[in-house]
N, C-alpha and C positions, 0 to 999 in steps of 0.2 A: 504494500500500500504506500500509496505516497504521499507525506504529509506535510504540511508546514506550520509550522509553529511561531506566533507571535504572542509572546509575552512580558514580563518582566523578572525580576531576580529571582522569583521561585524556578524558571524557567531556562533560569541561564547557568547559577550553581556553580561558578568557574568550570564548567566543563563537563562536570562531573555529576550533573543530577540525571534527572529522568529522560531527558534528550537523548543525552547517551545512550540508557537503557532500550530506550524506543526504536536505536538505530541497530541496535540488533536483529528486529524480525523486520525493519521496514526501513525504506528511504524517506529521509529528514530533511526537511529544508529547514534552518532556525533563520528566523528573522527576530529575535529577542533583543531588548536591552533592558538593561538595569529600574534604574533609576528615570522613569516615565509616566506622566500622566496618558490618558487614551487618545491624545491627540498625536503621539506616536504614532498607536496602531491606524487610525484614520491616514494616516501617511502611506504605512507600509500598504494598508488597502487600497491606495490610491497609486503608486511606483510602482505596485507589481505584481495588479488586478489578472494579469494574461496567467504570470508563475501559477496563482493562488486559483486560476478556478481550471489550471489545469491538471490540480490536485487531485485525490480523493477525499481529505479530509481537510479541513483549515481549524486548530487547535487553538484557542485563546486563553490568556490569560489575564488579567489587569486589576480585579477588582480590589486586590490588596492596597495596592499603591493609593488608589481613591480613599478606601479607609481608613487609612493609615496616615495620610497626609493630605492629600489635593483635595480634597470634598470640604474641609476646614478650612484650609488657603484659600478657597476658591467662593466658598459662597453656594448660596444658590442655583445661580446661571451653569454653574459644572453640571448641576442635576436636569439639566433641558439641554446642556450639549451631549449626555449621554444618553437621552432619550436620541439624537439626531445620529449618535455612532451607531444605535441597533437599525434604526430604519437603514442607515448604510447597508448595515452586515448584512440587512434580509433579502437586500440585490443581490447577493454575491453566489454563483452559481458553482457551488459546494457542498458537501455539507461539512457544519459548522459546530467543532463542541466548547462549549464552555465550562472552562475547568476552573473550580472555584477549590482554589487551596489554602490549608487548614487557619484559620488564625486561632491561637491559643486560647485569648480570652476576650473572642468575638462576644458573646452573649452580654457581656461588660462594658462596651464600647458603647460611647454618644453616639456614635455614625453606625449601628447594628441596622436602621431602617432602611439606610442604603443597602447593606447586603442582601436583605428582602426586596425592595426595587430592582436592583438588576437581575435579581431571578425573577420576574415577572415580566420584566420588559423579554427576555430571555426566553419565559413564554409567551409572551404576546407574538412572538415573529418567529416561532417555533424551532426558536435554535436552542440544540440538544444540550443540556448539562450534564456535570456530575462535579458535583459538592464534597471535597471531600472531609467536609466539618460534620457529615453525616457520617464517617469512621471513625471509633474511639479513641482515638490517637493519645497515648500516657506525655506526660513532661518531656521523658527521655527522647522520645521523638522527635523534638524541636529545637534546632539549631539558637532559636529564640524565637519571640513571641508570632510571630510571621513566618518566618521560614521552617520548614522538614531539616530534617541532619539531610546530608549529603546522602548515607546510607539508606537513609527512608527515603528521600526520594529517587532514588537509583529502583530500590525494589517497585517503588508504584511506576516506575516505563516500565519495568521486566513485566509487571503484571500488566497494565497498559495494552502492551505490546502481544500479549500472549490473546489476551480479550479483542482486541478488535482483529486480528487473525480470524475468531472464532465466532464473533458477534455478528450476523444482520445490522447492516447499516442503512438499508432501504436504497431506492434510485437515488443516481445524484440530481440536485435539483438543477431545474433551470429555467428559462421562460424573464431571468431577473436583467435588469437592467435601471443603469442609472446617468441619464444624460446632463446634468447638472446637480451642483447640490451646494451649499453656502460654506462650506469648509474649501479652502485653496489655498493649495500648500506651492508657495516659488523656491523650486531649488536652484541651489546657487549657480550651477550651471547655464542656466537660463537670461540669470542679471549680466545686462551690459556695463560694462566695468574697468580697469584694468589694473585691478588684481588679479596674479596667478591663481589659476583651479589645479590641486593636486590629489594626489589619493594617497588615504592610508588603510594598510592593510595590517590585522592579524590572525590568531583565531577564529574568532568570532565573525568579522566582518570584512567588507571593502567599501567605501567609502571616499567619493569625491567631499575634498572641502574648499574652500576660499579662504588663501593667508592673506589675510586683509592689513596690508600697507598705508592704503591710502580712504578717504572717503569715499560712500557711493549712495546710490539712491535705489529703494526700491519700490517701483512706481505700483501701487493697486489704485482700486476705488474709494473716493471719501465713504466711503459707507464699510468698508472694511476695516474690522477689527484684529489686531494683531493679539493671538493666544499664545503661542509660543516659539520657539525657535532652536534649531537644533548648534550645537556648537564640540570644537573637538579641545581635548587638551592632552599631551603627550605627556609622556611618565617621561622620557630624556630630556624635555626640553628644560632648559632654566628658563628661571623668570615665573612668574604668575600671568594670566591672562585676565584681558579686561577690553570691554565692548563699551561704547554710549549710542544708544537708539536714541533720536532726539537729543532730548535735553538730559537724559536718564543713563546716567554714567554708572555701572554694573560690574561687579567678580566673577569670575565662572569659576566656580569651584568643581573639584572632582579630578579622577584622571579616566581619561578615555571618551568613549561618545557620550553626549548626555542629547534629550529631547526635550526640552524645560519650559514651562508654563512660566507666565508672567504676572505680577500682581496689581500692574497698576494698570490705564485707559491709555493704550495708543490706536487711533484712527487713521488711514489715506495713509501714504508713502513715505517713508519709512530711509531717514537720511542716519547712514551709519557708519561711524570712526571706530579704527581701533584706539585703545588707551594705550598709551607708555609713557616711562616716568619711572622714576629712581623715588624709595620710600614715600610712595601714597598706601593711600589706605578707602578700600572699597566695601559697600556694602555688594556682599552676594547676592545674585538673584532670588528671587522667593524666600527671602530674608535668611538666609543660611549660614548666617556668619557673618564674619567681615574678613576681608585679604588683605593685607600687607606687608610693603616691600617692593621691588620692582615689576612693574610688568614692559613684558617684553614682546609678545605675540599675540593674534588673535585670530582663530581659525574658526568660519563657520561654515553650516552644513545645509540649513535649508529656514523657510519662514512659514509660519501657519497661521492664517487669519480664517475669522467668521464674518459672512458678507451676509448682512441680514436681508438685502437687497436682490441677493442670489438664491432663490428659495429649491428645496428638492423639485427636482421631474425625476422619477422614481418610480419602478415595480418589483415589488417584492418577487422573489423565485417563491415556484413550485414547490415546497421543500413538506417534510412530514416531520414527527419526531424520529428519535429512536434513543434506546437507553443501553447504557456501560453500567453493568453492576463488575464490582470485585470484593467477590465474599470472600477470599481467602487475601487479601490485602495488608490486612494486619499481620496475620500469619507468618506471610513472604518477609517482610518490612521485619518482624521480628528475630527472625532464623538470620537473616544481614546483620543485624547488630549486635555488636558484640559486645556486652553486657557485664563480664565477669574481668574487670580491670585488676583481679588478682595474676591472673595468667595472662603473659606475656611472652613472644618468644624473643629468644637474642636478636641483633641486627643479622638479617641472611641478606648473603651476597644474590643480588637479582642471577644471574647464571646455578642457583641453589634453589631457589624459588620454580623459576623455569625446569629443573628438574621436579621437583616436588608433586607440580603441575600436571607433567606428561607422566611422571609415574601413577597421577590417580587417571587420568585418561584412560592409561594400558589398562587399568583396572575395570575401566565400565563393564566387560560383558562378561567377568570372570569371580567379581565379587564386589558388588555396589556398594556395601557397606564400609568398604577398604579404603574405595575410591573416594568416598565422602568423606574418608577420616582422613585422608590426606588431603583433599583440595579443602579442607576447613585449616589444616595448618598452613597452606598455600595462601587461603584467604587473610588471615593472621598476620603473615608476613608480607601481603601487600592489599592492602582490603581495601585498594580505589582500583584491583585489576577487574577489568569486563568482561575476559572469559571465561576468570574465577568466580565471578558475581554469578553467571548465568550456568557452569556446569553444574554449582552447589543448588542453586532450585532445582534446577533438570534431576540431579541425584535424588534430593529430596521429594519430591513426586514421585518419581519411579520407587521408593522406599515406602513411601507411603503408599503405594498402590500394594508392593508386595503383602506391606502389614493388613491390608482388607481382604486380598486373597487368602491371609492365612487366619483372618478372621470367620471368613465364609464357612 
């Protein structure tokens, strides 16, 4: 199956969460970042609408970030812009799941009626959930109060993965189309200018940006509201980074890509300098601090305004539900972590490991039990390996199966 994945830090895990796992029975496309309000995702749905509905699946994630942060910064108005992202999604000729990932102590939260709104909106245009604050998930689970360990989320793609292999996901929809709609995103490529357009690439991404030298203009409509805008900041470079839109002289904190909401009223076109300067001192965007000390560069990535002006022409696709259960979820997620911090093995040499490995392999068809007691030391000594992650379920199923036959 082939999937794409837009979400944020539950999503992305330095590498190592359920993506990962997911890329074992299937093809992955990640379009993830970190640290994002949904006017990210409205982007990536709009660059790379051909990739996304040549899919089978388009995987979402975002609703943490809203509650967590942007729905309190933002006010009101965030809650009718994300009414205007699902009328997006229901164009989109896919099908669509929305993964809502665990918050620890959602039930506790001022912003809990949000997480009830967007699973309605969620069924109002029949794009398929699964919740997974509907699994019991213990403390130990959680990296912190938002995020899975690594290990727990590695095991929900192995289970993920294993389930929609196996799951009915209905026809793909279609019939959807969306020939305008009030979100319009100007990437940089597009601005007439002359500053250099460069790309950065790593892991994760490729990425044109604009090192912005000199001033520039970016012309919309007076009736256009600027939401946010995308910006890069490199872990080698020295210096701090610093932008002024208008009159609104700004820090970009962070390292790497950010897609970042704005707090205060900018309308119509949009005249912007980079900052530099030996010992100033900036306030952050979305009030996140302050920066100080030199700033030396300022690389940006793209612009995202609301044109009230610009209203949807819009058809919802064809689409049906369909439901992802994972009863044994916890189960998986449990047997991954390793729990007993009294045993530990020495440092083994990776070429020691790799034997360990191929020794419980030779074992599969001659004695399974053997094979699991050594690819569990295998896991031990390197528990972010993926074919160690995926033999030890595989083992364990097949064990589990024998224990029912010799129940029978």
């Amino acid at each position: 199956m082939k999937i794409v994945v837009i979400g944020t830090s539950n999503s992305v895990m330095g590498g190592n969460g359920f993506v990962k796992a997911l890329k074992l029975d299937h093809e992955v496309i990640q379009l993830s970042s970190g640290r994002v309000p949904f006017f990210y995702h409205i982007k990536m749905l709009d660059n790379n609408k051909e990739l996304i509905e040549s899919s089978d699946l388009l995987l979402i994630d975002h609703y943490i970030n809203d509650l967590n942060f942007y729905l309190d910064a933002l006010g009101q108005s965030y809650n009718q812009f994300c009414e205007d992202f699902y009328t997006l999604l229901s164009s989109i000729n896919t099908r669509i799941l929305n993964v809502f990932f665990p918050v620890f102590d959602l039930k506790k939260r001022s912003t809990f009626d949000y997480y009830e709104r967007v699973k309605n909106l969620s069924n109002l245009h029949s794009l398929s959930i699964l919740d997974l604050n509907e699994t019991p998930f213990s403390e130990h689970h959680f990296k912190d109060n938002i995020h899975l360990t690594h290990d727990a989320s590695y095991a929900f793609g192995i289970v993920l993965g294993k389930e929609l292999l196996l799951s009915s996901i209905g026809e793909k929809p279609k019939g959807g189309d969306c020939e305008s709609m009030p979100f319009k995103i100007v990437n940089i490529e597009s601005i007439k200018n002359d500053n250099q357009v460069k790309v950065f690439s790593n892991s994760l991404m490729s990425i044109k940006y604009l090192d912005v030298k000199n001033k520039f203009i970016v012309n919309v409509s007076n009736s256009a509201k600027l939401l946010s805008f995308g910006y890069l900041r490199i872990k080698n470079n020295e210096g701090n980074s610093g932008v002024m839109i208008n009159d609104h002289k700004l820090g970009l904190r962070g390292i790497g890509y950010f897609h970042e909401s704005i707090d205060f009223n900018v309308f119509g076109s949009l005249e912007i300098s980079p900052v530099f300067g030996e010992k100033l001192t900036l306030n952050n965007l979305m009030e996140r601090g302050i920066t100080e000390g030199d700033f030396s560069y300022c690389y940006l990535t793209e612009f995202f305004f609301y044109d009230k002006n610009s209203p949807f022409q819009i058809r919802s696709a064809d689409r049906s539900l369909f439901t992802i259960n994972l009863p044994k979820l916890l189960d998986v997620v449990d047997r991954m972590s390793v729990k007993n911090d009294l045993f530990k093995l020495p440092k083994l040499q990776n070429k020691t490991i790799n034997i360990l490995r191929q020794l419980a392999i030779s074992q599969e068809s001659e004695n399974i039990e053997v094979a699991f007691d050594l690819m569990t030391l295998a896991n031990l000594a390197r528990p972010t390996g993926s074919v160690i992650k995926a033999k030890l379920i595989q083992y364990q199923n097949k064990l589990d199966e024998s224990n029912k036959e010799k129940n029978n």
